[in-house]
PyMOL commands that place a pseudoatom at each C-alpha (Angstrom):
pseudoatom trace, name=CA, resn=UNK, resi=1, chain=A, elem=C, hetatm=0, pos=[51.670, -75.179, -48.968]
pseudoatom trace, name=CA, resn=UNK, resi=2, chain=A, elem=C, hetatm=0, pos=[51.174, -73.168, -46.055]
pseudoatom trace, name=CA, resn=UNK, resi=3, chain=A, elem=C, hetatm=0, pos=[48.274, -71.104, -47.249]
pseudoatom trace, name=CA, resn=UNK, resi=4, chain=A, elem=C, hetatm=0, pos=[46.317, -74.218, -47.821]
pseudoatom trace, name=CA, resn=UNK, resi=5, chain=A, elem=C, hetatm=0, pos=[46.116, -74.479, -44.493]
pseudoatom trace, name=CA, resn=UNK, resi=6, chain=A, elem=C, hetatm=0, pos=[44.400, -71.396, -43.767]
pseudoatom trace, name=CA, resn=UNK, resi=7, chain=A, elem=C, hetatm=0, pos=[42.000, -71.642, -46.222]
pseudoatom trace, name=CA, resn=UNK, resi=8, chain=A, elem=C, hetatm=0, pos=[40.095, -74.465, -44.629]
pseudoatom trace, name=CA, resn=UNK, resi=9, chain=A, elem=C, hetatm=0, pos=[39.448, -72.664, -41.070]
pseudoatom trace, name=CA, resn=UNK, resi=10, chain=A, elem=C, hetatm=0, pos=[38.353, -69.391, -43.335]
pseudoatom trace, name=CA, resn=UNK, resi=11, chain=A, elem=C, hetatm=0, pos=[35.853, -71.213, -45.404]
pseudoatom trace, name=CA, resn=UNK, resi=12, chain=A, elem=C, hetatm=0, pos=[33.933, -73.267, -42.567]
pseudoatom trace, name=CA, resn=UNK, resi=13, chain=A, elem=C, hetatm=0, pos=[33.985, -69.722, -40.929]
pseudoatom trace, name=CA, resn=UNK, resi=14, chain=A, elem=C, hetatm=0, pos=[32.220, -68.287, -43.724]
pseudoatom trace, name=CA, resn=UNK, resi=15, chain=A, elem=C, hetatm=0, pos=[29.995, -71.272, -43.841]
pseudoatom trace, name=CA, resn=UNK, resi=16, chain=A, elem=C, hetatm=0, pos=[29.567, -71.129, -40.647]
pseudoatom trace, name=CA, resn=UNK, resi=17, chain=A, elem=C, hetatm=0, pos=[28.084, -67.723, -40.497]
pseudoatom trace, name=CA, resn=UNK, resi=18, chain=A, elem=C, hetatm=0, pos=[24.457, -68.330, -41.669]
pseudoatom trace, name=CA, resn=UNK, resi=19, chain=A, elem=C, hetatm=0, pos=[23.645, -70.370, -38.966]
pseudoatom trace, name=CA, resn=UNK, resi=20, chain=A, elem=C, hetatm=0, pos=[25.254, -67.628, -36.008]
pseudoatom trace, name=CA, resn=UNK, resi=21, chain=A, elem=C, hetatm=0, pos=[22.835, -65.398, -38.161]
pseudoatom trace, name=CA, resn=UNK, resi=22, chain=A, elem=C, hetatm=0, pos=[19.808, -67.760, -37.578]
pseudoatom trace, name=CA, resn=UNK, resi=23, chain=A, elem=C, hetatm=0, pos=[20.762, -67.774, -33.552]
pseudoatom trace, name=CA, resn=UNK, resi=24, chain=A, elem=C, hetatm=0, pos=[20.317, -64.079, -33.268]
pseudoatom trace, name=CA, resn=UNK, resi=25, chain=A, elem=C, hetatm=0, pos=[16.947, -64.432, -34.363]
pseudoatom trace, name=CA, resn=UNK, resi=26, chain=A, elem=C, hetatm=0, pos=[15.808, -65.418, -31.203]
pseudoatom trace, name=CA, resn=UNK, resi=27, chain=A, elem=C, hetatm=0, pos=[15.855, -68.154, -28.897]
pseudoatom trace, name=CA, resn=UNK, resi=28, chain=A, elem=C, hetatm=0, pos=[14.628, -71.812, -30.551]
pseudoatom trace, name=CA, resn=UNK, resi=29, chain=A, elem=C, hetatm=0, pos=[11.101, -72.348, -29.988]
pseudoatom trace, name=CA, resn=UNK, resi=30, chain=A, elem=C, hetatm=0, pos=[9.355, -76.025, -29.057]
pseudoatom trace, name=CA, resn=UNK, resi=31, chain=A, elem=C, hetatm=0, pos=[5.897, -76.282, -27.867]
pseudoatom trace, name=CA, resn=UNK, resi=32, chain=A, elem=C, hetatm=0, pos=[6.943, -78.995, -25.589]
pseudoatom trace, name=CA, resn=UNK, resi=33, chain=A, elem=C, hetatm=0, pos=[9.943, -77.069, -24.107]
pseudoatom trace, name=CA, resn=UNK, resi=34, chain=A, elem=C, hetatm=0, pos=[12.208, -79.693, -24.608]
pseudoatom trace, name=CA, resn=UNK, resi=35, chain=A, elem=C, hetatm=0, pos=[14.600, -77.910, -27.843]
pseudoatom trace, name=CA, resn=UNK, resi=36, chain=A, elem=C, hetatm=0, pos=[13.413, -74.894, -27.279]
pseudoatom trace, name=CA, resn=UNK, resi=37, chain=A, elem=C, hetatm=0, pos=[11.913, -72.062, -25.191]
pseudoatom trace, name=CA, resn=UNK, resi=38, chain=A, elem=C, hetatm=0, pos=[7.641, -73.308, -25.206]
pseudoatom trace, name=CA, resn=UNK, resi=39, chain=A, elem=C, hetatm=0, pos=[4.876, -70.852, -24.973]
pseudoatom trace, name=CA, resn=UNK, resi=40, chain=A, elem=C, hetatm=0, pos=[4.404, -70.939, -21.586]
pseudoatom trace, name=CA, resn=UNK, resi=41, chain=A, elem=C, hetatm=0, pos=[7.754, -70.269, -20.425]
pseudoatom trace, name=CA, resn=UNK, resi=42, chain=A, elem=C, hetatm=0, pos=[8.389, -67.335, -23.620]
pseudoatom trace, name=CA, resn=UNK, resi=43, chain=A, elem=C, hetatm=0, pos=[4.862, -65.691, -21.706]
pseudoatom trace, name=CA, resn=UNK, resi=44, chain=A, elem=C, hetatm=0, pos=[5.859, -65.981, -18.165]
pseudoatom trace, name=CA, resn=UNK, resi=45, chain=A, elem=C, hetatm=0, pos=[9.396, -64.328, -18.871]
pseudoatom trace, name=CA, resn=UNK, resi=46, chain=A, elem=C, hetatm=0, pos=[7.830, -61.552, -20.790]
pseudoatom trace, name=CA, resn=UNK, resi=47, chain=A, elem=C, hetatm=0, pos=[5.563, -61.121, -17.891]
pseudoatom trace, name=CA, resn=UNK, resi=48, chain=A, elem=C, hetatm=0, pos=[8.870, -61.286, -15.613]
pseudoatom trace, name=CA, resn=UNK, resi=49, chain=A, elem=C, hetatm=0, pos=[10.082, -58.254, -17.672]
pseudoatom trace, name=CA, resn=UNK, resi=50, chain=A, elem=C, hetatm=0, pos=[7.092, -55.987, -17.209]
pseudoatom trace, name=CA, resn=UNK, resi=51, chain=A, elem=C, hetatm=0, pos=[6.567, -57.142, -13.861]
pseudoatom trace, name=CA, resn=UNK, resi=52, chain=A, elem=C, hetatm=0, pos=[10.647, -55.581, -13.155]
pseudoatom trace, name=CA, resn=UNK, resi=53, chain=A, elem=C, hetatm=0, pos=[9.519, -52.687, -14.927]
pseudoatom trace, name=CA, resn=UNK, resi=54, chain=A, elem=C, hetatm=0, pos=[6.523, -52.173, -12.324]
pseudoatom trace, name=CA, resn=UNK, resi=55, chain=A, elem=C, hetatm=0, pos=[3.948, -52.264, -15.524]
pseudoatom trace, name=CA, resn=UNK, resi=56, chain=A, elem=C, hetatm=0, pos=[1.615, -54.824, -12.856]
pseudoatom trace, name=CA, resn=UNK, resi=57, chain=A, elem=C, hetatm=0, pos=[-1.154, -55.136, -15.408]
pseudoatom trace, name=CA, resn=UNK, resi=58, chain=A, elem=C, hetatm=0, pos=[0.746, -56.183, -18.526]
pseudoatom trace, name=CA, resn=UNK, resi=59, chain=A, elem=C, hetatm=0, pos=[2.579, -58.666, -16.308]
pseudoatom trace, name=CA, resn=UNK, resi=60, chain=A, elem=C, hetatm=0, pos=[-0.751, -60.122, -15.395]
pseudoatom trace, name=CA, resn=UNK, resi=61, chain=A, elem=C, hetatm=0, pos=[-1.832, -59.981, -19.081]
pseudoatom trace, name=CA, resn=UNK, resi=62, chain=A, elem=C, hetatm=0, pos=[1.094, -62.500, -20.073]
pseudoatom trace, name=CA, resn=UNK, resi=63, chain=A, elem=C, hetatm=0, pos=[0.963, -64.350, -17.160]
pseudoatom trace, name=CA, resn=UNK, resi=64, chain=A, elem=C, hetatm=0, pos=[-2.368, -65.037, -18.371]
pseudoatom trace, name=CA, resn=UNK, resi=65, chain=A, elem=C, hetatm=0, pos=[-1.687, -65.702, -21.650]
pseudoatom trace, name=CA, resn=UNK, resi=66, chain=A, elem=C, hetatm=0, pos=[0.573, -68.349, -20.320]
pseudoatom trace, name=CA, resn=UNK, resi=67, chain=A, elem=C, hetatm=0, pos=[-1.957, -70.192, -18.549]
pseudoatom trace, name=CA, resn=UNK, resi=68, chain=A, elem=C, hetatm=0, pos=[-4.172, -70.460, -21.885]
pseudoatom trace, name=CA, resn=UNK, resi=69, chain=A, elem=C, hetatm=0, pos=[-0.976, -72.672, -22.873]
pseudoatom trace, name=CA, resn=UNK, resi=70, chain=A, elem=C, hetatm=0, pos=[-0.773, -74.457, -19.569]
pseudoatom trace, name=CA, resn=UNK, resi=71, chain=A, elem=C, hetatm=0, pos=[-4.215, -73.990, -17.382]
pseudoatom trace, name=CA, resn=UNK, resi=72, chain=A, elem=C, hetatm=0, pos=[-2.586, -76.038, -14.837]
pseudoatom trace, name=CA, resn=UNK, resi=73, chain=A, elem=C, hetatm=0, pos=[0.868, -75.058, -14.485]
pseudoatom trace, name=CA, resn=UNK, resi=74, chain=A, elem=C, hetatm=0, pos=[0.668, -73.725, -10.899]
pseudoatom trace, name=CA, resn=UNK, resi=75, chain=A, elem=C, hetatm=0, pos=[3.792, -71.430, -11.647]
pseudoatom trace, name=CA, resn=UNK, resi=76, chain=A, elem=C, hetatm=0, pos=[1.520, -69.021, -14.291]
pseudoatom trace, name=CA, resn=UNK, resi=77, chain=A, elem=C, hetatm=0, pos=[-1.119, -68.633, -11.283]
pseudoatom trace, name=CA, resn=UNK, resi=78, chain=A, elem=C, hetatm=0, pos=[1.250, -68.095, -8.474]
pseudoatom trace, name=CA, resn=UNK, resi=79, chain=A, elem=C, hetatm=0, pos=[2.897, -65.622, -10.476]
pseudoatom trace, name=CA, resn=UNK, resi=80, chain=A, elem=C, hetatm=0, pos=[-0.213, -63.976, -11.130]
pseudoatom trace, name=CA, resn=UNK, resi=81, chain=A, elem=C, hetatm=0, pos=[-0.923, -63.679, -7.305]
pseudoatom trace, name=CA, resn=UNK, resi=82, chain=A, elem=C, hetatm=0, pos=[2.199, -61.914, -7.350]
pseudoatom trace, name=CA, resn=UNK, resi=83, chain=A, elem=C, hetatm=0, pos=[1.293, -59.040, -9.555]
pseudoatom trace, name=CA, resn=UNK, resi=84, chain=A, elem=C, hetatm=0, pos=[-1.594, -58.669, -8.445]
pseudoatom trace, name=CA, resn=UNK, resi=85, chain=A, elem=C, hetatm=0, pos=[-0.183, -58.347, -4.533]
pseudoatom trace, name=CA, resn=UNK, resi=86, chain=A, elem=C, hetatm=0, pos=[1.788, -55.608, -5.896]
pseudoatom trace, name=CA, resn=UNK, resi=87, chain=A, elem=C, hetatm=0, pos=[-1.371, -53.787, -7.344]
pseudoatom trace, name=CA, resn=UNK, resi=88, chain=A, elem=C, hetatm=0, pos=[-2.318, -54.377, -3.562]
pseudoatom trace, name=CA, resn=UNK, resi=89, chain=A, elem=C, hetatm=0, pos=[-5.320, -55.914, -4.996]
pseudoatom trace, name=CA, resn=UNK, resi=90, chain=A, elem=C, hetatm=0, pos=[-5.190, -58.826, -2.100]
pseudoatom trace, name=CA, resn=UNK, resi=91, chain=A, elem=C, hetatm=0, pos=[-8.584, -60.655, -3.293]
pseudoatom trace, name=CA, resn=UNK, resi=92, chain=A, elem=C, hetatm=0, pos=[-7.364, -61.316, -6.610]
pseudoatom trace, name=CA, resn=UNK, resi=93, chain=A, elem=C, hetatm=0, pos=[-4.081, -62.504, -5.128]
pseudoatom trace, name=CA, resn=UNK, resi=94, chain=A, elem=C, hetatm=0, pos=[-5.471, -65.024, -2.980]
pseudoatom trace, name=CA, resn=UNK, resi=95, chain=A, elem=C, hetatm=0, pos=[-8.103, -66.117, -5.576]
pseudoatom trace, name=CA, resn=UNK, resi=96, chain=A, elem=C, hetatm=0, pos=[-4.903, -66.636, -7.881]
pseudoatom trace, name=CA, resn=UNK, resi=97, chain=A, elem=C, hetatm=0, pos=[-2.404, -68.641, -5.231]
pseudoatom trace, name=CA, resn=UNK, resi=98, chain=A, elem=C, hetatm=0, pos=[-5.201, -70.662, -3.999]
pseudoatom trace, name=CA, resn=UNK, resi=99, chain=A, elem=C, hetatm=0, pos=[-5.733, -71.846, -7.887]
pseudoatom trace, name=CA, resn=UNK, resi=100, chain=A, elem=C, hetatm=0, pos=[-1.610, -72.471, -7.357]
pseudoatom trace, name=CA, resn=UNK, resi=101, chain=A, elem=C, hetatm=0, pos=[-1.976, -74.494, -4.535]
pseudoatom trace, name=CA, resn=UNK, resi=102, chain=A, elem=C, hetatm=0, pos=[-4.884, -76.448, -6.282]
pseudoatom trace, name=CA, resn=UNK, resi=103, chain=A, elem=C, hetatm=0, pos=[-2.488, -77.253, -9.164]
pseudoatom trace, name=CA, resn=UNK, resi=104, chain=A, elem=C, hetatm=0, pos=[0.678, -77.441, -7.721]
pseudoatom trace, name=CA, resn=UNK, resi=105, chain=A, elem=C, hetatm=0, pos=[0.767, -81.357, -6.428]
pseudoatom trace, name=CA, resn=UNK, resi=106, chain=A, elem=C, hetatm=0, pos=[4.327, -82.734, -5.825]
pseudoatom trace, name=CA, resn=UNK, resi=107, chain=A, elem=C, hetatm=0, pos=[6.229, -79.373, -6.164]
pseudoatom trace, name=CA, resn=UNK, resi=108, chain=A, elem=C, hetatm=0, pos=[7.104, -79.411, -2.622]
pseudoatom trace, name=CA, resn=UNK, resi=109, chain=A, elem=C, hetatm=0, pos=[9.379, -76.151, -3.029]
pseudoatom trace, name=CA, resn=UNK, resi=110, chain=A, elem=C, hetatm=0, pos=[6.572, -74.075, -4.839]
pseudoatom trace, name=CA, resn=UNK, resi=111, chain=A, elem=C, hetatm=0, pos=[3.572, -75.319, -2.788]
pseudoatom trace, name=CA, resn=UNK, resi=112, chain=A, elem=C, hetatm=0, pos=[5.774, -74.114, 0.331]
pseudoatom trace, name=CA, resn=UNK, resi=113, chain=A, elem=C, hetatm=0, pos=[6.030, -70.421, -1.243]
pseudoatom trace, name=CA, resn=UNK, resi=114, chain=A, elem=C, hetatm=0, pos=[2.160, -71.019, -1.871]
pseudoatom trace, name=CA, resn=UNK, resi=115, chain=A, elem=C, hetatm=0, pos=[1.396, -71.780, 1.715]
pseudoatom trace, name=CA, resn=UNK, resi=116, chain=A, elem=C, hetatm=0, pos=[3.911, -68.425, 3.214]
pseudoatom trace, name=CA, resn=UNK, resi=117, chain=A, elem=C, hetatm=0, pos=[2.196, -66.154, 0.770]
pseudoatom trace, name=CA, resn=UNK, resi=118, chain=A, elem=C, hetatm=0, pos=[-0.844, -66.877, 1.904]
pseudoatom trace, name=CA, resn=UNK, resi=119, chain=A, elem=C, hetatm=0, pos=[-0.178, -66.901, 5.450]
pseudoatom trace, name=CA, resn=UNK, resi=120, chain=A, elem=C, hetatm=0, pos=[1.116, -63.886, 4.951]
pseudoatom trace, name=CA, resn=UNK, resi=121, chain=A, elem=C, hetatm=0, pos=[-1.738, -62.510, 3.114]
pseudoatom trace, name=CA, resn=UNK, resi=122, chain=A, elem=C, hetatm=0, pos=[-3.999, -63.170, 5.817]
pseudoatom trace, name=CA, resn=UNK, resi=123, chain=A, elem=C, hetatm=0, pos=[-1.324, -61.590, 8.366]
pseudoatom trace, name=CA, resn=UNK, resi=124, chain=A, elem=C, hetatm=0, pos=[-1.607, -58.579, 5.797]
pseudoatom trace, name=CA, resn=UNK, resi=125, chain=A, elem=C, hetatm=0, pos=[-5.399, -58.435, 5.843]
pseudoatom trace, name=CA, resn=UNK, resi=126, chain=A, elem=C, hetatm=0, pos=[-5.323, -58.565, 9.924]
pseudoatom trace, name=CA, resn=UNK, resi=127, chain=A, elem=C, hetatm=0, pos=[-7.482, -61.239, 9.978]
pseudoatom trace, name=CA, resn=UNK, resi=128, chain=A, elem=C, hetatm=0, pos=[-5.066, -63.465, 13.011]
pseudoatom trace, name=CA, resn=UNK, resi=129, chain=A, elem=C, hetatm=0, pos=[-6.747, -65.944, 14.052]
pseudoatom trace, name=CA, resn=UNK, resi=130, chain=A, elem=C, hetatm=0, pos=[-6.944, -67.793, 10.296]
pseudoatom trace, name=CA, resn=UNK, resi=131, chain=A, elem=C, hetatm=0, pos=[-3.294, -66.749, 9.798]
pseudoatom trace, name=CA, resn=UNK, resi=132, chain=A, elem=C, hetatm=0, pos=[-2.440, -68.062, 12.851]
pseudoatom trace, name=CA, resn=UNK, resi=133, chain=A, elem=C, hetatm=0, pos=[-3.664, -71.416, 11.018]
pseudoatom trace, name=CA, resn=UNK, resi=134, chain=A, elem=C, hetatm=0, pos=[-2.107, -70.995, 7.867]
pseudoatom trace, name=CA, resn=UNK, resi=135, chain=A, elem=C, hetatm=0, pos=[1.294, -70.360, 9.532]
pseudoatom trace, name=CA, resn=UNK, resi=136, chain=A, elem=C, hetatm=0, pos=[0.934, -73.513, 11.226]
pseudoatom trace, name=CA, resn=UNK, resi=137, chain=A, elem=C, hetatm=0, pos=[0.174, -75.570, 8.050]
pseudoatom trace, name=CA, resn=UNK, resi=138, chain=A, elem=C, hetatm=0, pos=[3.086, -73.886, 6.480]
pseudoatom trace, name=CA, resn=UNK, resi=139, chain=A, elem=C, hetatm=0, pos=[5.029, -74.848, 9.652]
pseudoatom trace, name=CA, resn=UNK, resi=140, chain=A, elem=C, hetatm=0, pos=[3.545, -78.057, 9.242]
pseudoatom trace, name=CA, resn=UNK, resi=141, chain=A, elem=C, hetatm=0, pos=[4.597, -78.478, 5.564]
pseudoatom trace, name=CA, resn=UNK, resi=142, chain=A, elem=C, hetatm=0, pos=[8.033, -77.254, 6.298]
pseudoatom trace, name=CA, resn=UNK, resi=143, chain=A, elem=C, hetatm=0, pos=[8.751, -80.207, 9.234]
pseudoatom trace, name=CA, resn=UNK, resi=144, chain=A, elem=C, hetatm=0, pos=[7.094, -83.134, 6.701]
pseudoatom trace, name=CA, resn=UNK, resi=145, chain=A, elem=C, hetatm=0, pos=[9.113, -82.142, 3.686]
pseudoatom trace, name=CA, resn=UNK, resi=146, chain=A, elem=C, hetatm=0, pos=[12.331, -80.731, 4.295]
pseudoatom trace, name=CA, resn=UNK, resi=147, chain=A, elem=C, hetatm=0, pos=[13.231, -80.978, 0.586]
pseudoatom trace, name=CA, resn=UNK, resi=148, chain=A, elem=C, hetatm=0, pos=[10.800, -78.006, 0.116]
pseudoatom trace, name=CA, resn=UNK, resi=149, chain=A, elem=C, hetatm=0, pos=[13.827, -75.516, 2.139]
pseudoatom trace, name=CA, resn=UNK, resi=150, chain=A, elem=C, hetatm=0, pos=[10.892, -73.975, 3.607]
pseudoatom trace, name=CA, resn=UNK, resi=151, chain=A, elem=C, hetatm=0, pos=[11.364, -71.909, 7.137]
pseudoatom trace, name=CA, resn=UNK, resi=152, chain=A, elem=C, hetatm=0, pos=[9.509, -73.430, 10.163]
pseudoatom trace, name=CA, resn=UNK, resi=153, chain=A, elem=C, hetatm=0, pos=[11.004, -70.841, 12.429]
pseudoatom trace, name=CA, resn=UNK, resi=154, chain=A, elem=C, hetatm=0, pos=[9.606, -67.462, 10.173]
pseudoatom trace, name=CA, resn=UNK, resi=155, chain=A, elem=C, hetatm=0, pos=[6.209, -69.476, 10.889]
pseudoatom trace, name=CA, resn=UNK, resi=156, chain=A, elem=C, hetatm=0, pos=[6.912, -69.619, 14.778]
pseudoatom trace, name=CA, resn=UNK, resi=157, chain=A, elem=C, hetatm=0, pos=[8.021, -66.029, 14.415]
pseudoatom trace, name=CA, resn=UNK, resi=158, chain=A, elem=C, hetatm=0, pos=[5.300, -64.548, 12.661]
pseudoatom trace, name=CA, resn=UNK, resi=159, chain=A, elem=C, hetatm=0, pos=[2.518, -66.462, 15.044]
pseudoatom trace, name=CA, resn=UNK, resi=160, chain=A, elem=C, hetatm=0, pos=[4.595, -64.667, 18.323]
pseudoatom trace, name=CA, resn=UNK, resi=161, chain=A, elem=C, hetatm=0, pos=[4.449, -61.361, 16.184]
pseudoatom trace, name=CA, resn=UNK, resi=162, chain=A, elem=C, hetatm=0, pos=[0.449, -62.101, 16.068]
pseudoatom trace, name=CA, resn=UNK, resi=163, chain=A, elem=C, hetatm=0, pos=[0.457, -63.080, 19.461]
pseudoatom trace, name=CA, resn=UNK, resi=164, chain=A, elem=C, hetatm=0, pos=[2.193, -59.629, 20.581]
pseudoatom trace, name=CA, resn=UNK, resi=165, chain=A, elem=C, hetatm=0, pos=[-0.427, -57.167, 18.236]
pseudoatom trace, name=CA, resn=UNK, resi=166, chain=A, elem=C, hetatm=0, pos=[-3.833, -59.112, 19.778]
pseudoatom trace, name=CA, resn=UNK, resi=167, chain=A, elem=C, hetatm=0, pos=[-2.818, -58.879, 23.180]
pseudoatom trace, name=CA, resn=UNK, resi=168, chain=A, elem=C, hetatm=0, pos=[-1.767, -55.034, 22.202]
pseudoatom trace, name=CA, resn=UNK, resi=169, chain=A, elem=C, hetatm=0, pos=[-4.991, -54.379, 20.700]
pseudoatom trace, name=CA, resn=UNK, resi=170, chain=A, elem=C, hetatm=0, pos=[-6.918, -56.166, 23.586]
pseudoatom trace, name=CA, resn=UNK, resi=171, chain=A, elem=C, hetatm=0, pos=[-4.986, -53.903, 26.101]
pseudoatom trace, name=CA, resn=UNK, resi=172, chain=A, elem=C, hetatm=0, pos=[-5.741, -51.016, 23.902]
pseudoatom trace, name=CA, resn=UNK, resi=173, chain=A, elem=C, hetatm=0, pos=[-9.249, -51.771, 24.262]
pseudoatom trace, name=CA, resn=UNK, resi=174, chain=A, elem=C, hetatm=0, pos=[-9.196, -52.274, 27.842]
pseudoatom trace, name=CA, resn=UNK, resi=175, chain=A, elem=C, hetatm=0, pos=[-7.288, -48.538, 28.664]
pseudoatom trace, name=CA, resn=UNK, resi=176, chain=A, elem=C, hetatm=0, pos=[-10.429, -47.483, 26.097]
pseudoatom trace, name=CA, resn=UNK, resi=177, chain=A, elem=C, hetatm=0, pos=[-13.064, -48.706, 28.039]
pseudoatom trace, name=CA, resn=UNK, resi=178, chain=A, elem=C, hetatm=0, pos=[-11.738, -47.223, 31.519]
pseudoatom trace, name=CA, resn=UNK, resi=179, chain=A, elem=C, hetatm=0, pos=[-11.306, -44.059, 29.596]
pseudoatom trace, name=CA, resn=UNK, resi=180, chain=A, elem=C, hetatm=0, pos=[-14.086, -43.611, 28.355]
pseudoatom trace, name=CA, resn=UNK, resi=181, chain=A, elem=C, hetatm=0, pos=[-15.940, -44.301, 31.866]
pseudoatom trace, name=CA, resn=UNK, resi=182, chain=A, elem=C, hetatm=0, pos=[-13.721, -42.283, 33.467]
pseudoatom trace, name=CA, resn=UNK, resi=183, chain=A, elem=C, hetatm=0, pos=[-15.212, -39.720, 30.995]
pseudoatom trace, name=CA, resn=UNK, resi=184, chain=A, elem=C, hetatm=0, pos=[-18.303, -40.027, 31.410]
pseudoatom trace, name=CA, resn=UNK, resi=185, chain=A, elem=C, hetatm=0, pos=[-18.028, -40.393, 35.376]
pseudoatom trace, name=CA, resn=UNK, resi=186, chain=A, elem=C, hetatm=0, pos=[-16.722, -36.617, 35.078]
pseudoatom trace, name=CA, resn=UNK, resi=187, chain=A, elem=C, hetatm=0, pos=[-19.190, -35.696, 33.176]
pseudoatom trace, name=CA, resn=UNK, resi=188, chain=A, elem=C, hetatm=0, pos=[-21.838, -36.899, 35.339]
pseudoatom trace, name=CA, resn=UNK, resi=189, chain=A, elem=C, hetatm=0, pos=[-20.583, -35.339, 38.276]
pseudoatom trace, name=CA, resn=UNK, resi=190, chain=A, elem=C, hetatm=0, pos=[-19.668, -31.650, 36.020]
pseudoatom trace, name=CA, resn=UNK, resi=191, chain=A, elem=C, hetatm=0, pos=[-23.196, -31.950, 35.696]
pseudoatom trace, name=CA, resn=UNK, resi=192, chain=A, elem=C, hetatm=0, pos=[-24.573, -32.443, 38.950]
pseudoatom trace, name=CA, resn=UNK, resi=193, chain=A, elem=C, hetatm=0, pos=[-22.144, -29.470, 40.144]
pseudoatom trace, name=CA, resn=UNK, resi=194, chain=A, elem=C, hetatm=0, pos=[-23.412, -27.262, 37.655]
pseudoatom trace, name=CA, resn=UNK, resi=195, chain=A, elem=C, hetatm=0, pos=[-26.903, -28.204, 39.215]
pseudoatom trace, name=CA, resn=UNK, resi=196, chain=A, elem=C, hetatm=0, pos=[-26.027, -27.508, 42.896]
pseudoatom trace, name=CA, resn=UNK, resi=197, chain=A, elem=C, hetatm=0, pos=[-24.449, -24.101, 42.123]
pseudoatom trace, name=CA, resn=UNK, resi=198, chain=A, elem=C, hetatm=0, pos=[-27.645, -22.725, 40.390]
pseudoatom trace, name=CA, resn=UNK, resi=199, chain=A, elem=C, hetatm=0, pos=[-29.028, -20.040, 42.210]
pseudoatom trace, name=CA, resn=UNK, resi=200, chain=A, elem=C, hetatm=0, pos=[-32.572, -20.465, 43.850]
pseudoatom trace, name=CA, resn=UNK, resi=201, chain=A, elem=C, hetatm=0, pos=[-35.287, -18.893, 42.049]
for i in range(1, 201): cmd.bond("trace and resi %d" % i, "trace and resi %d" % (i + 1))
show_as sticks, trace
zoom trace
């Protein structure tokens, strides 16, 4: 009687079997992404993996190929920006993020990421005085919506850090200037020595 027992667990295990096959085929797919993995998200993690792996432009290929499935899921064009930061192609990055920002609406927590990355693009590029103003709309941002866990204070931080480099660089010029008259003063005056020591013909 005992045996009967056993036979039951061994045959829905066998039974079972066909199915655990089926799940090692992959993960379930769903267009909409509600059973399954969708497009999209299938693209942008195979785009994750070669972006790991440093290979920048097939990580922008898939990224791309995800936005054919979603043109206006900002995720697919921030993640572009990404890759192409890394290529240090900064152009195509901020063409990409500002596409982001266009799409990304009430995603408070992405549209903060949007607005440091491209503060800090700007920052990158040395232009100040516009990232000045883009860390103070991402400062901005951060105080109206705390839900997006954003960083006010890296914004205050960076804009001091700004601060400190332009007067640096206005200084620098300054010491320049009075160098190079200094310069040319000695010159002048080598010069005129040069003149007063020639013999008379």
């Amino acid at each position: 009687m005992k045996s009967r027992f056993w036979v039951l667990p061994l045959v829905s295990l066998v039974l079972a079997l066909p199915a655990a096959a089926k799940d090692d085929a992959g993960p379930r797919k769903d267009p909409q992404g509600v059973k399954g993995i969708s497009p999209f998200w299938e693209q942008l993690k195979k785009g994750d993996d070669l972006y790991v792996a440093r290979d920048f432009d097939g990580a922008i290929a898939a990224y791309k190929d995800a936005i054919t499935k979603e043109p206006q899921n900002p995720l697919g064009h921030y993640r572009i920006g990404e890759a192409h930061l890394a290529k240090n192609d900064t152009q195509e990055a901020e063409t990409s993020w500002v596409a982001a920002l266009r799409f990304v609406g009430k995603d408070h927590p992405l549209k903060a990421k949007i607005l440091f990355v491209l503060a800090d693009l700007r920052e990158r590029q040395k232009s100040f005085d516009d990232a000045t103003d883009r860390w103070n709309a991402y400062a901005q941002f951060a105080q109206q919506q705390p839900a997006a866990k954003a960083f006010p204070k890296t914004a205050e931080d960076r804009k001091g850090k700004i601060a400190g480099w332009t007067k640096l660089v206005s200084d620098y010029a300054a010491v320049k200037k009075r160098i190079e008259t200094r310069l040319k003063e000695a010159d002048a005056k080598a010069k005129k020595d040069a003149e007063s020591t020639k013999p008379d013909k």
